[in-house]
C-alpha positions in Angstrom: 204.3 93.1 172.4 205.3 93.4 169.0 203.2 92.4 166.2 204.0 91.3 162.5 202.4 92.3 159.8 201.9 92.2 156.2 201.1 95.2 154.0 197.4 94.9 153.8 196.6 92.1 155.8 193.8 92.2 158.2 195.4 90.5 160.7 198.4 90.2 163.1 200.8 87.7 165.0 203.2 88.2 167.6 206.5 88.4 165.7 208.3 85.7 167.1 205.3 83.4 166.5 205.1 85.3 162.6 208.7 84.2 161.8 208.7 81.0 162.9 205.3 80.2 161.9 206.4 76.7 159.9 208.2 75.3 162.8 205.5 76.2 164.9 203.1 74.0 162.3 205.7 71.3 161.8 205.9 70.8 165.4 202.0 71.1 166.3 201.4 68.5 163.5 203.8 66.0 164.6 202.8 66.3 168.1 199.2 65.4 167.1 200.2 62.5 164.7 202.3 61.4 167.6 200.1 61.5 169.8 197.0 59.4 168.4 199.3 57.2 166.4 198.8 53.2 167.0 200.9 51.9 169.8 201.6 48.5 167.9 201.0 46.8 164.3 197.8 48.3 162.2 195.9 46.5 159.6 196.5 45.2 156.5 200.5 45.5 155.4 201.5 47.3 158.7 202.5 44.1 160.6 204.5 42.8 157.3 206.6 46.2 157.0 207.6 46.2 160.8 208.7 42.9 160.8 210.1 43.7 157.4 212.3 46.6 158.0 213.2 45.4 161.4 215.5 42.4 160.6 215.6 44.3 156.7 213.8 41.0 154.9 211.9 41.3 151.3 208.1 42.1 151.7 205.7 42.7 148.6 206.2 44.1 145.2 207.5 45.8 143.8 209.7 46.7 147.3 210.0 49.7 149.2 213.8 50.1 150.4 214.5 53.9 151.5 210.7 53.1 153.6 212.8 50.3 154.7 215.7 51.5 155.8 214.4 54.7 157.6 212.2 53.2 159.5 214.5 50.8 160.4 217.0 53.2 161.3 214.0 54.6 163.6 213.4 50.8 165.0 217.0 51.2 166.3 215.5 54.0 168.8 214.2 51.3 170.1 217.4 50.0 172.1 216.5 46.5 171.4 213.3 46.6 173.1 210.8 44.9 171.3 207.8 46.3 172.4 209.4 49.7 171.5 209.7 48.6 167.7 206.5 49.5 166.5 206.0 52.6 168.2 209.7 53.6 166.8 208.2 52.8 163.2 205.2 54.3 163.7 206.8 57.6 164.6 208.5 57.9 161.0 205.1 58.4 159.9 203.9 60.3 162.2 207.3 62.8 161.8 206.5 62.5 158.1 203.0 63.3 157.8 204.3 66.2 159.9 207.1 67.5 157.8 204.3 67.5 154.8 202.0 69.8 156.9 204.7 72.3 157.0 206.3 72.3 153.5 202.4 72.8 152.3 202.3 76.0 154.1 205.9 76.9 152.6 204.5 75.9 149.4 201.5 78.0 149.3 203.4 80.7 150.5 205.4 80.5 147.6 202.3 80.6 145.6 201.4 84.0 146.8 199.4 83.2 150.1 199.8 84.8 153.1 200.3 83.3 156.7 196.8 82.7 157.8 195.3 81.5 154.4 198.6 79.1 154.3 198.0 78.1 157.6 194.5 77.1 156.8 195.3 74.9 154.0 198.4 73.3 155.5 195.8 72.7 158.8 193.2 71.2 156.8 195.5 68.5 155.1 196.6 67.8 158.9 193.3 66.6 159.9 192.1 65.5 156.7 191.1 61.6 157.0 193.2 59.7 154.8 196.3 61.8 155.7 195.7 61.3 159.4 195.0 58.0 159.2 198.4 57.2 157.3 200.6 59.7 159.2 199.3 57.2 162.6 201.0 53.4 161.2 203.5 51.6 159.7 203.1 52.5 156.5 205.0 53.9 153.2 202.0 56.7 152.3 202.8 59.4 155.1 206.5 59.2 153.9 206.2 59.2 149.7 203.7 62.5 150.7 206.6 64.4 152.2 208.8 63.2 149.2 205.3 64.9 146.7 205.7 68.0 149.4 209.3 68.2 149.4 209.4 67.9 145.0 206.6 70.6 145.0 208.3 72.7 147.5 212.0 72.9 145.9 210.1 73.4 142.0 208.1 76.1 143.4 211.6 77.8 145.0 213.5 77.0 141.8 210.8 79.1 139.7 211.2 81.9 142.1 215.2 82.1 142.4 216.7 80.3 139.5 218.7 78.6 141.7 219.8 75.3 139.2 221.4 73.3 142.9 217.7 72.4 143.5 216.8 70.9 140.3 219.9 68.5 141.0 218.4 68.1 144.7 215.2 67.6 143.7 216.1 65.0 141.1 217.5 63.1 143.9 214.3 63.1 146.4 212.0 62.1 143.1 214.5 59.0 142.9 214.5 58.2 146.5 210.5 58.9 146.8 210.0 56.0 143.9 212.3 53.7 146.7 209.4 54.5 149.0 206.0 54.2 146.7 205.7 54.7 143.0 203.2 57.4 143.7 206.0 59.9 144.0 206.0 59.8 140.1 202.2 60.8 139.7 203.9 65.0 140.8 206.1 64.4 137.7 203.7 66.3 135.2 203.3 68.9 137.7 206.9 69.5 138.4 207.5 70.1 135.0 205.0 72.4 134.2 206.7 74.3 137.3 210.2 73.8 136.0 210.3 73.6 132.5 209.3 77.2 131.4 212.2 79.2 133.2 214.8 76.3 132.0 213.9 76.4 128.7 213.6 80.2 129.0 217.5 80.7 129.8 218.7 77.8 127.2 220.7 76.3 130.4 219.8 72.2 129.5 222.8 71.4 129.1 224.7 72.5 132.4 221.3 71.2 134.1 220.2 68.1 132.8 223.0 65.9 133.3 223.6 66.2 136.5 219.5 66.0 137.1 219.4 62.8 135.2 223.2 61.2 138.0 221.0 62.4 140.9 217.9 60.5 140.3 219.5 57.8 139.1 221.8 57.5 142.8 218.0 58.3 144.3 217.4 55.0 142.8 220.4 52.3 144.1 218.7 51.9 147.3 216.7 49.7 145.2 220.4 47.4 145.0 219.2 46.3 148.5 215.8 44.0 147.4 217.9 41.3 145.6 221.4 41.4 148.1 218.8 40.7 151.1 216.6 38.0 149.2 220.3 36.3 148.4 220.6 36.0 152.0 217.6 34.2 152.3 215.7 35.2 154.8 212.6 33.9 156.6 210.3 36.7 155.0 211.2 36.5 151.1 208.3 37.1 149.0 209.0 36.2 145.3 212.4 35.7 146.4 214.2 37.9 143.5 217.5 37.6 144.3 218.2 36.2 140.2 218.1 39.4 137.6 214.9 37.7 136.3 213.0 37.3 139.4 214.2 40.6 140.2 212.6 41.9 137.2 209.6 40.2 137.9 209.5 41.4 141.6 209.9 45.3 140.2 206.9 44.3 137.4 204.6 43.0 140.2 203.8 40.0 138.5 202.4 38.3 141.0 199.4 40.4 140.9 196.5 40.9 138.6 196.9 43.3 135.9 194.0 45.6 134.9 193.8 46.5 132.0 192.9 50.3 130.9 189.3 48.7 129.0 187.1 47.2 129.5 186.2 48.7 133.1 183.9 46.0 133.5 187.2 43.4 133.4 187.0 40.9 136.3 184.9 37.8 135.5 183.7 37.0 139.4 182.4 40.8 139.6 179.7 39.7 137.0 177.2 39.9 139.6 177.5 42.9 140.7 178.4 45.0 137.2 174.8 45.5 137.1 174.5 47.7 140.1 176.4 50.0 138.8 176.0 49.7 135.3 172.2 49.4 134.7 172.5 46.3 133.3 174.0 48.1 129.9 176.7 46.1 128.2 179.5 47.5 125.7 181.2 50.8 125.4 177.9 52.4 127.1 178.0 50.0 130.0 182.0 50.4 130.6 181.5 54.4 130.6 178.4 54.0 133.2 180.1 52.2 135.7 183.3 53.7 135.4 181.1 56.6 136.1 179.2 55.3 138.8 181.7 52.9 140.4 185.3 53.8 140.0 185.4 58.0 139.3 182.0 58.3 141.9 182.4 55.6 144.4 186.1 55.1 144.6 187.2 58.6 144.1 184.2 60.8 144.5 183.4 59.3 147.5 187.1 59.8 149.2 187.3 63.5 148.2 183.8 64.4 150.0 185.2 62.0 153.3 188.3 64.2 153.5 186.6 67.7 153.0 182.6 67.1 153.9 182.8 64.3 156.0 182.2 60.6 156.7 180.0 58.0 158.7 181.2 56.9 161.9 180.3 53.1 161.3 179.7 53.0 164.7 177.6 55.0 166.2 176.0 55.4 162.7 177.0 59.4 163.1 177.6 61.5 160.4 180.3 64.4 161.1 179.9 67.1 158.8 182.3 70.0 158.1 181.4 71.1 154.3 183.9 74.7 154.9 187.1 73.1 154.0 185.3 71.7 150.4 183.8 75.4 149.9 186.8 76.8 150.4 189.2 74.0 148.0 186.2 74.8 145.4 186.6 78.3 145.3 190.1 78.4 145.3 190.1 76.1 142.2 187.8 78.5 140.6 189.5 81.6 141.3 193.1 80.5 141.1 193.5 80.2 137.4 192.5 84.0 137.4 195.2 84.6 140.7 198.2 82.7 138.7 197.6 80.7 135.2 201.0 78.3 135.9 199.7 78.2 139.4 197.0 77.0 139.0 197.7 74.3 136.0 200.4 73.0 138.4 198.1 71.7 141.0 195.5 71.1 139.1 198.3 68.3 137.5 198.9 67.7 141.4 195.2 66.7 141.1 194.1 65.2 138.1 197.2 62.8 138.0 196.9 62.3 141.9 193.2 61.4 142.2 191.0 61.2 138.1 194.1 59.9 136.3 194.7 57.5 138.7 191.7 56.1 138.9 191.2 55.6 135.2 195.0 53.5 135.6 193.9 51.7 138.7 190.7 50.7 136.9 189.3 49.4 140.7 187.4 46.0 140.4 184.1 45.5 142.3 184.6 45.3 145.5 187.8 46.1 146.2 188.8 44.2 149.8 189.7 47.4 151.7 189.2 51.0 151.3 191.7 52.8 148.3 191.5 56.5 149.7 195.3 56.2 150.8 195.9 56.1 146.9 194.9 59.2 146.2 196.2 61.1 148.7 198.3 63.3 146.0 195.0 64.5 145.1 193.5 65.4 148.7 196.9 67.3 148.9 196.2 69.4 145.5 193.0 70.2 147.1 194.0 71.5 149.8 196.3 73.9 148.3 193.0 75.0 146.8 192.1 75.5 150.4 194.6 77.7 151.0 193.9 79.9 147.8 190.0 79.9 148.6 191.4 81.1 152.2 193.4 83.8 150.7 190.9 85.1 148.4 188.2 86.0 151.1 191.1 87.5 153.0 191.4 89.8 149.9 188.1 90.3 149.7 187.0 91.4 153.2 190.0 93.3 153.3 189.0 95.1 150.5 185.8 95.9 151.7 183.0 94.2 149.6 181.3 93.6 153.1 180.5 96.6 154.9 180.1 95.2 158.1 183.0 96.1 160.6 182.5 92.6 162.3 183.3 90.9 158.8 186.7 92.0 158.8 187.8 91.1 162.3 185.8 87.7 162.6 187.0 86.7 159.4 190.5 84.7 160.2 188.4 82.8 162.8 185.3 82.1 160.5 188.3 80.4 158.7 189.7 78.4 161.0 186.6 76.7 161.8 187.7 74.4 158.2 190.8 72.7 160.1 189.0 73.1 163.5 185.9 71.1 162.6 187.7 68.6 161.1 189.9 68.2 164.1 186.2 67.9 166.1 185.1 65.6 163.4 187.4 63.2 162.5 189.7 62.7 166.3 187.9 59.8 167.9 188.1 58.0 164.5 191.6 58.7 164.4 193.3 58.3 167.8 194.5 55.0 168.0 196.6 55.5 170.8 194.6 52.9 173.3 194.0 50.7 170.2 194.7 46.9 170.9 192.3 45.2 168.4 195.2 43.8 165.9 197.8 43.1 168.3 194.9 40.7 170.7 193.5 39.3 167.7 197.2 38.2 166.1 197.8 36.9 170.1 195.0 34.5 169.7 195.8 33.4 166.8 199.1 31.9 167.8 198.4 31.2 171.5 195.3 29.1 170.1 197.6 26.8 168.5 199.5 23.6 170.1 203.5 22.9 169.7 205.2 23.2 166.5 201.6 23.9 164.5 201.2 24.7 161.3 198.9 27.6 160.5 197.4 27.9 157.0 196.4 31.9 156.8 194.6 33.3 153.6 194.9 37.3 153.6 196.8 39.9 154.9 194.9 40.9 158.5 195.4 37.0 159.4 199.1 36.9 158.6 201.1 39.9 158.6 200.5 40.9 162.2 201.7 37.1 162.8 204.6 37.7 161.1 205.2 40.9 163.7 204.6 39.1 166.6 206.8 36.1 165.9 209.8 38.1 164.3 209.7 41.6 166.4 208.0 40.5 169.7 209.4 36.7 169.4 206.2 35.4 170.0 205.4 31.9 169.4 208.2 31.3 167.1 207.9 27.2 167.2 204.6 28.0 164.7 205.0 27.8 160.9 202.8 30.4 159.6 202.1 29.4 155.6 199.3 31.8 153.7 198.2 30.1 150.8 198.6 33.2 148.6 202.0 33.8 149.1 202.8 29.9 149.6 200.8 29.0 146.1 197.1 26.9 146.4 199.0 23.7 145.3 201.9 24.0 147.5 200.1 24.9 150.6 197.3 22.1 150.0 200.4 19.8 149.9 201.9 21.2 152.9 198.5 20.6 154.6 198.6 16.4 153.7 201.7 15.9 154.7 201.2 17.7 158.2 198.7 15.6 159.3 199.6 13.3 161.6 203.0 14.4 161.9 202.0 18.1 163.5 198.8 19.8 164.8 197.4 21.6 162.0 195.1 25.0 162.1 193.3 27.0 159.8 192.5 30.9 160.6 189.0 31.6 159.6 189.9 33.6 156.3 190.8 30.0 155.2 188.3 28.5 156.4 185.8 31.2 154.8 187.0 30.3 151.4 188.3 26.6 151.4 186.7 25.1 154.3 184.5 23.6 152.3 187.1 20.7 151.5 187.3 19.8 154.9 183.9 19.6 156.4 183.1 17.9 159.0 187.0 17.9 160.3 187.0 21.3 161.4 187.1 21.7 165.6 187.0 25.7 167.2 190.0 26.1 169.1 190.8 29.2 170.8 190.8 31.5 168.0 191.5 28.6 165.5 189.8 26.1 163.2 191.9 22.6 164.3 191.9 20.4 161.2 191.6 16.7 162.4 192.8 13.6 161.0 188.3 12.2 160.5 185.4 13.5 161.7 185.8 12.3 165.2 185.6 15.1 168.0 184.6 17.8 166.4 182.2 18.9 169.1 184.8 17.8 171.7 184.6 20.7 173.9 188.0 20.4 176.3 190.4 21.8 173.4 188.1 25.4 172.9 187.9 25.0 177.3 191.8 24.8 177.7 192.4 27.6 175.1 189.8 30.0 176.9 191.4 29.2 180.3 194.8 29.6 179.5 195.5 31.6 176.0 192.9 34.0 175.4 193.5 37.9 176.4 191.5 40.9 175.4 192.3 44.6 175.8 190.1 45.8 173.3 187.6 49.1 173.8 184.3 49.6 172.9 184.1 50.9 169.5 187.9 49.7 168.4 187.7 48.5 164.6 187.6 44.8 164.1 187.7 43.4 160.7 184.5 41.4 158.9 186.5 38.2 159.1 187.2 38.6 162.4 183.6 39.6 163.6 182.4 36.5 161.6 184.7 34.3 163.9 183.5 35.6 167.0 180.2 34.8 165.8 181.0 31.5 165.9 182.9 31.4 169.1 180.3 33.0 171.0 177.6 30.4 169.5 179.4 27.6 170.7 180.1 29.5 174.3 176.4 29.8 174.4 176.2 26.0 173.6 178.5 24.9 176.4 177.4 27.7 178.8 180.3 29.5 178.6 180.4 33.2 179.9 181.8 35.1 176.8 185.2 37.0 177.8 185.8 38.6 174.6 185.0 41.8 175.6 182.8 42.7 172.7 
């Protein structure tokens, strides 16, 4: 059979395999993003953005639109099955996370590595957590990566051939990225490090920089869509900017807190727990210890060593460690600068602006609600370039014979692939969601718990947005208005809730309750997966409502070990107290 190879490399492919070596990547990684991607709606804003980009209504700011449209154009694949939907939008992630798998080998390659140190790097991103976990939902991260890969890729050919039609092209793909997530921006620095020196070098700004500027610009008119659809008014229309001023707003993402850049220390109800992390210090001196502690250690620190040492499985209480891939991304860093100066200070931009810079912008509160790796996921990418470096350069070095043994120098490509390997081994069981049925059962409850033409108060995200899948993809249940106080304002919604009663059944999910069901106590019944609000204190411990729901409402598919969020674990806490009251068998499955 015949063989590729490189002058000097220690190593050989079949040549077939050696020239098609990205497809073959491309293809592997998709097929295992594919194939342990989530079936149906995630957590968090996964249920909103199906729902979202299926009928094409407005979700959060600041908007996503090219997210939008693509993976609506993928729900079509669907054929108007509506249990296809979500798998359909799923698979853009899954195709995307893919793609940027393949364009990092290409990109190292054009950084001077060879096949099997590129392969190791581009492997190691594949199975790194927080890329795997994105590249398996509905969500915008997977895709604004591959927009990163795609801007790195065509800066890194541009310095190599000159050729100015990819500046123009990659203009346009940093325009559409920002329609996708705002983190496409964060590779700016880094692209021009990578692109200004030969520009400036042949004097050609002006036959370059005018048509640059027309192409990101068009990358940016997708964003035309966000006030045409929110004219139209429909049902999903958050902040409603379809006025040039609410518009404005929507882009600013005024409805959210703003942190500010000091003190670190900024939010008044984290008071109590500054002092963890601080030491109790005040000032300048207490700012710099738990921005230290808290936000560069904990919610930064703590994601790089999860992607390339490992992470606790919360439940088996396992730890899965594969420290190779981190050896390898710190000795790359360390030796690249002497391998290529530019090189090196263009992912380190990739890096810094990706992961440390960041953080110092996003100036995390204490706690945050959910975990904020998928943030920095820009960084994680940087490092793994690293990888690939650190990969190369003990290639070069067994090659060159600084380790006499014989054994080295053919064991050495598979001393290397135990990186990606062991994180493959380490991090699947957390990742394969393909029998995952936690979100989808939970969300079912929630609206089969409820009588005719309810009214459903909702607090956060994981007790709403995979309603809003199921009633506007799946049809489910669509006689219940679902009304989060949040979106709906606290005034508004408390409203909403006197004038209901009496008129319609009303039901709180137990976020709400958690927080404001102090101001109904003693009214509060469990039924089904609900809290029923009645009109007095009568009936509360009325036990036929929380019978009928269990008979005829209540379904569970969901695994031993599947993820269920706090809020929800606190409710069945209460549900199976009060089965244990009645002495009801407990069907829940947990």
């Amino acid at each position: 059979m015949k063989t590729a190879r490189r002058q000097g490399e220690a190593w050989r492919l079949p040549t077939w395999c050696a020239k098609h070596l990205f497809l073959l990547l491309t293809a592997f990684s998709i097929g295992v993003y594919l194939l342990t991607m989530d079936r149906s709606a995630s957590w968090w804003d996964c249920g909103e953005f199906i729902a979202t980009g299926w009928l094409l209504q407005v979700g959060h700011p600041p908007g996503a639109p090219v997210y939008q449209l693509l993976a609506h154009l993928f729900m079509l694949l669907s054929f108007g099955d509506p249990m296809l939907v979500a798998p359909m939008s799923n698979a853009l992630s899954a195709l995307a996370g893919g793609l940027t798998v393949g364009l990092l080998y290409l990109s190292l390659g054009e950084l001077g590595c060879r096949r099997l140190p590129a392969s190791i790097g581009a492997l190691c991103f594949l199975f790194c957590d927080t890329a795997w976990f994105s590249a398996a939902e509905s969500e915008v991260y997977s895709l604004a990566m591959l927009f990163c890969a795609m801007d790195v890729w065509l800066a890194l050919r541009y310095r190599r051939t000159g050729d100015a039609h990819l500046l123009s092209l990659l203009a346009l793909l940093l325009g559409l990225g920002t329609g996708v997530h705002l983190m496409t921006l964060l590779a700016a620095p880094a692209l021009a490090l990578i692109v200004l020196p030969p520009l400036t070098k042949h004097r050609r700004w002006g036959r370059i920089l005018p048509p640059a500027v027309l192409f990101f610009c068009l990358g940016l008119t997708p964003y035309l869509i966000v006030p045409l659809r929110a004219a139209a008014n429909p049902p999903i229309n958050e902040g409603n900017p379809s006025t040039a001023e609410a518009f404005a707003k929507y882009l600013r993402r005024e409805q959210y807190a703003k942190a500010p850049l000091y003190p670190r220390m900024w939010r008044e109800r984290d008071k109590t727990n500054w002092h963890d992390w601080s030491y109790g210090l005040d000032g300048v001196a207490g700012n710099t210890v738990y921005y230290v502690n808290y936000q560069l250690g904990y919610m930064y620190g703590r994601y790089l060593m999860y992607n390339f040492i490992g992470r606790e499985n919360l439940k088996s209480h396992r730890v899965v460690v594969f420290v190779l891939p981190f050896l390898l991304g710190l000795w790359g860093l360390l030796c690249h600068r002497r391998r290529s100066r530019w090189g090196f200070w263009a992912v380190m931009l990739l890096f810094l602006f990706g992961g440390p810079v960041l953080n110092i912008y996003l100036n995390h509160p204490c706690y945050e609600p959910r975990e904020r790796d998928y943030a920095y996921v820009l960084s994680f990418y940087a490092f793994a370039m690293w990888i690939g470096v650190g990969a190369e350069k003990g290639m070069q070095e067994v090659e060159r014979g600084r380790w006499r043994a014989g054994w080295l120098r053919k064991a050495a490509p598979f001393i290397l692939l135990l990186a990606p390997l062991s994180m493959a081994a380490g991090n699947w069981s957390d990742h394969d969601r393909h029998a995952a049925h936690a979100v989808h059962d939970i969300a079912t409850n929630h609206l089969q718990s409820c009588d005719n033409g309810a009214l459903l108060v909702t607090l956060g995200d994981n007790d709403t947005f995979p309603l809003w899948y199921l009633q506007h993809v799946e049809r489910q249940r669509t006689d219940i208005e679902v009304c989060n106080i949040n979106l709906g304002g606290y005034v508004a919604t408390l409203g909403l809730i006197d004038s209901s009663i009496g008129q319609r059944p009303v039901y709180f999910s137990q976020y709400f309750v958690d927080r404001f069901g102090h101001l109904y106590e003693g009214r509060l019944r469990c039924e089904g997966f609900c809290w029923r609000l009645l009109p007095n204190g009568g009936g509360v411990n009325d036990a036929a409502p929380l019978l009928r729901h269990i008979a005829d409402s209540i379904e569970w598919h969901i695994g031993e070990g599947e993820y269920i969020d706090p809020v929800s674990e606190r409710f069945l806490a209460t549900w199976r107290q009060n089965l244990k009251l009645m002495g009801i068998g407990d069907n829940s499955g947990q």
